[in-house]
Structure formats: C-alpha cells, structure tokens
N, C-alpha and C positions, 0 to 999 in steps of 0.2 A: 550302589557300586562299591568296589573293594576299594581301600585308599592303600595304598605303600605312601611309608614315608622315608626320601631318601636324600642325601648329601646334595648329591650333583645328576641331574636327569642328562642327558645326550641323547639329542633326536637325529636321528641318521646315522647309518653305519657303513658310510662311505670311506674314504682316505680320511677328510677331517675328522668323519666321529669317530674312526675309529683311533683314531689320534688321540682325540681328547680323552676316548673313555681308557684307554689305556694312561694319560699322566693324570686325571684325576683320580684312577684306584691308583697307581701306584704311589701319591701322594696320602692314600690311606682312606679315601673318601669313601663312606655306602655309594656308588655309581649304579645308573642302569642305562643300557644304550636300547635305543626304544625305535623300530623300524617296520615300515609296513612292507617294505618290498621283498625282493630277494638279495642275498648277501651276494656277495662278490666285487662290490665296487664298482663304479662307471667306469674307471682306468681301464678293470680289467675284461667286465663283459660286452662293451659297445664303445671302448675309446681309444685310451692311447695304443692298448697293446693289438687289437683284432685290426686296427684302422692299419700298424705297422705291419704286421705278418700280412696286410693283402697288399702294401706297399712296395713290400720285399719282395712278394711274386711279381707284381709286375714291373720291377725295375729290374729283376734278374731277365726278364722276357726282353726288355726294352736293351739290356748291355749286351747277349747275346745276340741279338739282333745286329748293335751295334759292334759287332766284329768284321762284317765284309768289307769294310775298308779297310781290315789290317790284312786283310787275305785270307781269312778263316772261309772258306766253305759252307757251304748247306743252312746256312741259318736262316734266308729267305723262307724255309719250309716250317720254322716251330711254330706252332699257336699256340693259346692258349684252350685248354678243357677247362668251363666255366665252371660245372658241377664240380670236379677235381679240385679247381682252386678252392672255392667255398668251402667245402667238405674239409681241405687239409685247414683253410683259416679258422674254423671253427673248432677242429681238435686241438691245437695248436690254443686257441682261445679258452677251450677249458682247462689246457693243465692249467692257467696263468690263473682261471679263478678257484681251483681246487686248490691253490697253494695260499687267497688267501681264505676261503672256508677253512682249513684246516685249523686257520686263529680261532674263525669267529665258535667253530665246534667247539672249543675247547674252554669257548667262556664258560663259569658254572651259570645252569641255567635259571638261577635266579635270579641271574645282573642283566638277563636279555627278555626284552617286552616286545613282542610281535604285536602289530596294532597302530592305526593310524592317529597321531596325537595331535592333539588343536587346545592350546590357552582357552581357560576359562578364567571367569574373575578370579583375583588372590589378591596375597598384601606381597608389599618388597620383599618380606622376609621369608614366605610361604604361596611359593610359584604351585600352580594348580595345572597340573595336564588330564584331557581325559581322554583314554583310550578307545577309539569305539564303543565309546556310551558303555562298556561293561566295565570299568576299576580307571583311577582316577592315582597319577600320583602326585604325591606334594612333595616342591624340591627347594629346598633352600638356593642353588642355583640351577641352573640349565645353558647347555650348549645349544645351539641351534647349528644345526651343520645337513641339513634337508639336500644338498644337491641344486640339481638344474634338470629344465626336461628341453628339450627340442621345441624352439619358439615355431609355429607356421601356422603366420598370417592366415586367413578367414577365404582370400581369394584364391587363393592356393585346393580348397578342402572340392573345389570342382572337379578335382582330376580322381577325388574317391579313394576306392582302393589302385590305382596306380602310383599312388604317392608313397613316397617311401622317407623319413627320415634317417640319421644316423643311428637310432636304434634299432632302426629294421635291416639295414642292407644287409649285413651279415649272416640273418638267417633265409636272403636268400635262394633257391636251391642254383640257380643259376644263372649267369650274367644276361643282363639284356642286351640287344642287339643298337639300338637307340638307347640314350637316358638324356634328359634334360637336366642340367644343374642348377638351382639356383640359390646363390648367395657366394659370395669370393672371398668368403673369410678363412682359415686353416680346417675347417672340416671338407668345405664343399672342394677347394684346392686339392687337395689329399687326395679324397675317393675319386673327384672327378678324372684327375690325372690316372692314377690308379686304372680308373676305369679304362681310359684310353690308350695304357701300353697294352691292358690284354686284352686290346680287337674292339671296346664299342664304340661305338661313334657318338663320341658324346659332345653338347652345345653347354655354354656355362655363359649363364648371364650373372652378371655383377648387379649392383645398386649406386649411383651416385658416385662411381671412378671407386668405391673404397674396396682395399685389396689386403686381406691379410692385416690390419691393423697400418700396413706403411703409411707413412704422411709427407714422407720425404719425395718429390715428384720423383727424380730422374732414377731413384732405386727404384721408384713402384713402375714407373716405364720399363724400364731394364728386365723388368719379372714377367711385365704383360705381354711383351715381346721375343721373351723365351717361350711362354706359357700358349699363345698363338700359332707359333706352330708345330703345336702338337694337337689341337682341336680347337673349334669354335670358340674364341671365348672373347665376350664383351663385358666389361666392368664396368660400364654405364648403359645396361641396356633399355631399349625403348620396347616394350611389351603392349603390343596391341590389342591381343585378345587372348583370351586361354579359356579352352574349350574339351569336353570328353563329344569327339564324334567316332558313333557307331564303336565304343567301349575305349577309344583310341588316344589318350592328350592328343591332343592337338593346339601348337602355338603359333599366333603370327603376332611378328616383331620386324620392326627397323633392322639393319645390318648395322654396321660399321658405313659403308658404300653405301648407304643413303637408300637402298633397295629396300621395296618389303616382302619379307617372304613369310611361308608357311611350310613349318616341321609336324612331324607326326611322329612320339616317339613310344615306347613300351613301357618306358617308366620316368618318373618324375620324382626327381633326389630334392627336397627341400632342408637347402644345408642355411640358414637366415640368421641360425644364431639358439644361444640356448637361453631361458630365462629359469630367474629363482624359483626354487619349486615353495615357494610359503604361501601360498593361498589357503591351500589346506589346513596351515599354524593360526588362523583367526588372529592375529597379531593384534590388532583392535584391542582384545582384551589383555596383552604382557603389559601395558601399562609405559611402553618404549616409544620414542620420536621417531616415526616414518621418515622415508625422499618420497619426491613423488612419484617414485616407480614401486612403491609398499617396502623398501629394503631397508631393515634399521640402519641407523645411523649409529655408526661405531667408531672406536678409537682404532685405528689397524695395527699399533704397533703394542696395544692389549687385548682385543677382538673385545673390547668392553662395550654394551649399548649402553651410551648415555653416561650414568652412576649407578645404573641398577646390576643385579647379580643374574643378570643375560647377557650369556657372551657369544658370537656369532662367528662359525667357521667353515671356509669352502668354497665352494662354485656358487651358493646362495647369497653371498655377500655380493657378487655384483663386480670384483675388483681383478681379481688375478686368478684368472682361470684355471691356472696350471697345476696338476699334482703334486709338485715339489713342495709349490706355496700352500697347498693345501692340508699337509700333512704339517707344515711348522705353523698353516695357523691354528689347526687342530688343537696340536699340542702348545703351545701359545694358550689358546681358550680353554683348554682341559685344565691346566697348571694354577690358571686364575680362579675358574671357576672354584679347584678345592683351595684355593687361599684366600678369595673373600672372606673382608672385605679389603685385606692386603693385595692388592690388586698392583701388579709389577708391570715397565712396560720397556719393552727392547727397542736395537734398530731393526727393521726390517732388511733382508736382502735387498741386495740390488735387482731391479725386476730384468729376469731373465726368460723372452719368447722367441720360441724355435716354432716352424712350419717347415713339415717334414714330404713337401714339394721337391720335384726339379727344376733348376735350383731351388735351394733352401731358402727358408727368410729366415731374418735375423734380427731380430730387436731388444735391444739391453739397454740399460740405466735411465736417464732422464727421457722426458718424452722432447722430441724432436718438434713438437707445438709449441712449447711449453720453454725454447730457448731463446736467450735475448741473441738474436742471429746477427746483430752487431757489436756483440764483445761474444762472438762464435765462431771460431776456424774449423770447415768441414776437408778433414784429409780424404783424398777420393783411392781408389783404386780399381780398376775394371779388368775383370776375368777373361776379355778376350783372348788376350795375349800372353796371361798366364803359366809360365811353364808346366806345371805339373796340372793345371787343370786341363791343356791340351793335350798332354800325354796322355790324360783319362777318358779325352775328347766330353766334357763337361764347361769345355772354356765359353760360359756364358753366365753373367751377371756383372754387377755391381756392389763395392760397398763402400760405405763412408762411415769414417769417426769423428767425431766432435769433442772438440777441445776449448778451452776456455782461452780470449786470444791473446789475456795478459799474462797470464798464469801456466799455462798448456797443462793442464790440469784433465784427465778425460771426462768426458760428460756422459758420452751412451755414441752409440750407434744404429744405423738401419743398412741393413741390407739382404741381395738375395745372391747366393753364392756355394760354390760347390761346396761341401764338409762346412757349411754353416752352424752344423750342432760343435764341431770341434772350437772356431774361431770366435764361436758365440759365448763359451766356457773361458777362452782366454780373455778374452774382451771384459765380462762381467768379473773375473778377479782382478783383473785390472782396475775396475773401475770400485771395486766392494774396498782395496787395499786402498785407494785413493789418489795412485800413480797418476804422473802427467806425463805426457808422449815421450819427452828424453828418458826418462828412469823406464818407460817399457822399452822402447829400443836398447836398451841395455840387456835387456833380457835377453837367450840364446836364441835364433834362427835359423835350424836346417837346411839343407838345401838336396835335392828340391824338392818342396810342400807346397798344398798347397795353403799353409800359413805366411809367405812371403808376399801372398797379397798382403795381411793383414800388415806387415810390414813396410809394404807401398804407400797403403794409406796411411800409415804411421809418419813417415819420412814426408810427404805431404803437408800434412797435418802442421809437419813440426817447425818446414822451411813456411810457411803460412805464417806459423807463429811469430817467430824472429822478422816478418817483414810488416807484420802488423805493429810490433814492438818499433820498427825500428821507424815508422810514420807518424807513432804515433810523439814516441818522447825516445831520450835515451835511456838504453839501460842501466840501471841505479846498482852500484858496488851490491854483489850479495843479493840480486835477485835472484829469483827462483828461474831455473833454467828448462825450456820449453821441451 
C-alpha cells in the first residue's frame, strides 16, 4: 500500500471534522480529512435543515388553518400536495448542501482522502490508518469525528422496505397516507408532527414515558397533552405484535384505554435514536479505553482520549448531539490535535437543547436528574393564559427554571413552550454568565412577548427563594440577593 505521512489525520467530514480540519491546517499542521461518504453534512442533507424546511410547510398549513376563528374565510379547503411539498423540501435542501460543498471543493486535493479508514496496530507516536486496503496513512494525531447513523432495533427490520428512517424520508416522492412512529425523541416528534399538519394520519409510540430528553414530570405531561391532540400518540406504548400482511405493516398494541387494537399503515418512521458510527474504526487497535457502548472515553472539555494523541469529535462521542456543540468540539479537537502534546482544555458551554415541535421543548444548563431538589427552587410558569401566546393562539405548554434555594443562582431549565428556541437562548446566557433570578429580573422585559412567561417563572422562582431563606435561618448582612 502507499503510506502518507501526516500531522493530523481527521476522519469524517461532517460539522466536527470539518471543524477540526479547518483549526488544525490553520494551526499549520500537514492535515487530511479522510471520508467514505458524501460531503455535505448530516445538518445539511438528512437533519436539521430538510427536517425544518418540511416543518415550516406544515406549520404554515397548520396557522392557516388556524385562522377560521379570527374570521378568515376559505381555509377549511387548503391541503397539502405531498409530491409538491417533498419536491420544494428537497430543493430547498440542496442549496443548503451546495453551500457547504462549495468549502469542501475548494480543499486542495491532496488534503482530502476518499475511503473508508479503520486503525491498525501503531505506536503512540505513529497512528496507522488504512484506507480500503489500497494506502495506509501515518499520523502523528487523529481526530475521530465519524458521525451517527440511524440506530433500528432488529424487530423493527419485519416491516422490510416499508421502513423508513430519518435518512430516508426526505427522498420520499410523496407523503403516505398512514405512518406509524416510533420513538418520542426530537426526530420522531418533528417529522411525526410534521407529518400530521399536512393530512397523515399518523400513530407515535413512545418507549418507557421517555419524551424528547424531558425528566421533569409535569413539563413532559404538558408536551404529551398538547402533542395528543393532534394525533395518536403514546409514550409508553404496549406493542403486541408487528407484522407485514399481504405487503401492508400491520401493528397491534394496547391504547392508552386499556383497548387492543390493530393499525395497518403504508409506512413505518423508525425515529429510536442514532448511534456512533465507529464500528467501521476497529478501535480495538488505537490502543484507547472503551465504555461499554465501544465509545472512547474522553476528556470533553479537551475531546482528548485518555493521554493519547486521539482526539474525538461530534455525534460519535455519545454526548451532545447538537451542531453547534459539534462544531466547537471540532475545533476544540482540531486545535489540540496540532498542539500535541500541549494539549489545552476549556469550559464548555452551557448545554443548550431545542425540539423544534409544537410547542417547543426546552432543555438548558444542569440536568434536572442530576439536582439536589432540596436545596432546588423550581419557578413555574404555564402558557395557558399567556398573553401573547393566546393572541398567537399557541397558549399551550409549560415551563420551569431551577434555582439554587440559598443562593438563587440559576441552574438550567425544562420545558415545552411557544418561541422555545427564543426563551431557550435567554435562559442559556443566563445561565453561561452565572446570573441568579434577581440580577435576571433586572434585565428589560417587553410587553407583550411571549418572554414574560420566562418572566413568570422568574418572579416564582424568586418569591420560592426568599421563602425558603426565610425557613430556613435569617438572612445574614450582605447576602447574596435571590
């Protein structure tokens, strides 16, 4: 085989590698970014961007609609055209990936390795990849930034070609009539809903009550009970059988009502979850400490494995799913890898998740498991009665912030709530600056937004606070004010 020898190798040229390989050349390093697939990014060809542009069609179908109450006319009559919508999501989906090919075209093409790469034995100093068994390179470091693919379970593979993941739906040609959903996490939410403003009849079963990441009960009720009626949907469903009769899914499951019934649909959405795509990286041989799900074990706030000169970046890592984080752990692991064995390590953001559902969810800073819930004051505030969210007629959800009860310090939030991606950006600076609920209240609040929830729960939060102080002891000259 041919050997190259280079600086810094980067596997994947998704959002993180292509992160990395952009701060390791620019740190001066020989770089090659080394990809068997196609360029464009999961963002931009199967994720965030295609998932919102078929979002946007059918929430514009679903407000339309939602006019006969103010007196609008004629809306009863618009459907949607399923080929039409597809057809537009999918031009729409490629300028987004032609804008970012236009980078990856531009690498010289000696820094870009087409080819699937898996570790062979090497020493710490002299990482060994080999490409498709034809050339072989040696790298003083490497990024690992491989991606995720579409995890579905084995009992699922009955429904054949009916089944459809997140990488398929978009191509295709037109909507089905039925779809079954299954998994309640931010993909299946999304399309499923999606699917249901423009005309299908869609069934969504959950796993285990778990919804979109929440853990906080009465936000995740609040979601499930908006999300209901607009179609079937169970978060702990009881799945009896699943079956292809006569070419057709067919499922029978428990209801909600203790009933058993049997559906028959045209297609079958397996939204479950995505898993690290390093199987193919033989990891066995980088000479790095596994978990026991095969994903290195890294430092996050250097994307370092272990003390070795592999550094890991992206939806592969296991941790934070999201483009944003993907792209600063990218370049986080690109920066290290060309400064090994200077190896530098930051704070991380505050972990910032949007599901871009009606309503929205919302999950920012500390995990809501993970708080001692008696030194934890939860401010509430609920979107019924919300001004400007019933002017938008959107008045449905919940949300809560969490504060520390000595300190009023914020901690994080969960919730599901209209303009969730706005309240969710305020919340996480809130929380990145290290403000406590008086010094945010201090902040300006418009009127009328619908940020004066975020306000409600604020003032909550904050009268919790002072009554928790005032049970507990008094307050001492020069405390810090809640």
């Amino acid at each position: 085989m041919k050997t190259t020898r280079v600086d810094v190798a980067v596997i994947g040229a998704g959002t993180a590698g292509m992160a990395a390989f952009r701060a390791a050349r620019s740190a001066g390093r020989h770089t090659v970014l080394i990809e068997a697939g196609e360029f464009g990014t999961t963002c931009a060809r199967v994720g965030c961007m295609p998932s919102k542009l078929l979002i946007a069609a059918a929430n514009g179908l679903h407000e339309a609609r939602a006019l006969a109450p103010r007196g609008i006319e004629g809306t009863h009559a618009l459907e949607a055209n399923g080929a039409q919508v597809l057809d537009y999501v999918r031009r729409e989906r490629d300028y987004f990936v032609a804008s970012v090919l236009e980078e990856t075209d531009a690498f010289a093409p000696e820094s870009v390795v087409r080819g699937r790469a898996r570790f062979e034995p090497g020493t710490p100093a002299h990482h060994v990849l080999a490409i498709d068994d034809e050339r072989r390179i040696e790298a003083r470091s490497v990024v690992i930034a491989s991606g995720a693919v579409p995890a579905v379970p084995d009992a699922f593979r009955v429904f054949g070609e009916r089944l459809i993941t997140s990488d398929d739906i978009f191509e295709l040609k037109t909507l089905p009539k039925r779809a079954a959903v299954f998994g309640a996490g931010p993909i299946g939410l999304e399309l499923g809903q999606a699917f249901a403003r423009l005309g299908v009849k869609v069934f969504m079963f959950g796993q285990g009550g778990r919804i979109a990441g929440l853990s906080d009960t009465p936000v995740r009720d609040a979601l499930v009970a908006a999300l209901a009626g607009e179609f079937h949907f169970d978060p702990d469903a009881k799945i009896l059988d699943m079956s292809l009769r006569d070419g057709t899914p067919t499922i029978r499951f428990t209801s909600r009502d203790g009933r058993e019934r049997t559906e028959q649909f045209d297609t079958v959405l397996v939204a479950t979850g995505r898993a690290p795509a390093l199987k193919p990286l033989q990891l066995a041989n980088a000479g790095i400490a596994l978990n026991d799900k095969g994903v290195p074990r890294f430092d996050e706030t250097s994307m370092q494995c272990g003390d070795s000169s592999i550094f890991i970046a992206g939806d592969c890592d296991g941790t934070r799913p999201w483009l944003s984080d993907a792209a600063d752990e990218g370049k986080l692991a690109g920066d290290n890898a060309a400064r090994f064995p200077d190896v530098q390590h930051v704070k991380r953001k505050v972990p910032l998740s949007l599901v871009f559902c009606e309503p929205q969810v919302l999950i920012a800073g500390a995990s809501y498991d993970d708080l001692d819930k008696q030194m934890t004051v939860t401010g509430s505030a609920s979107f019924e009665t919300q001004g400007r969210s019933r002017v938008m007629r959107q008045n449905r959800g919940l949300l809560h912030v969490y504060a520390d009860a000595k300190t009023g310090r914020l901690r994080g939030t969960q919730a599901c709530a209209p303009a969730a991606e706005h309240l969710g950006h305020l919340i996480a600076w809130a929380l990145q600056l290290e403000l406590t609920v008086d010094e945010t209240l201090r902040l300006p609040f418009y009127h009328p937004v619908v940020e004066e929830g975020l306000r409600t729960a604020l003032k909550d939060a904050n009268r919790k606070c002072y009554e928790e102080r005032a049970e507990t002891a008094p307050a001492l000259p020069g405390a810090a004010g809640c």
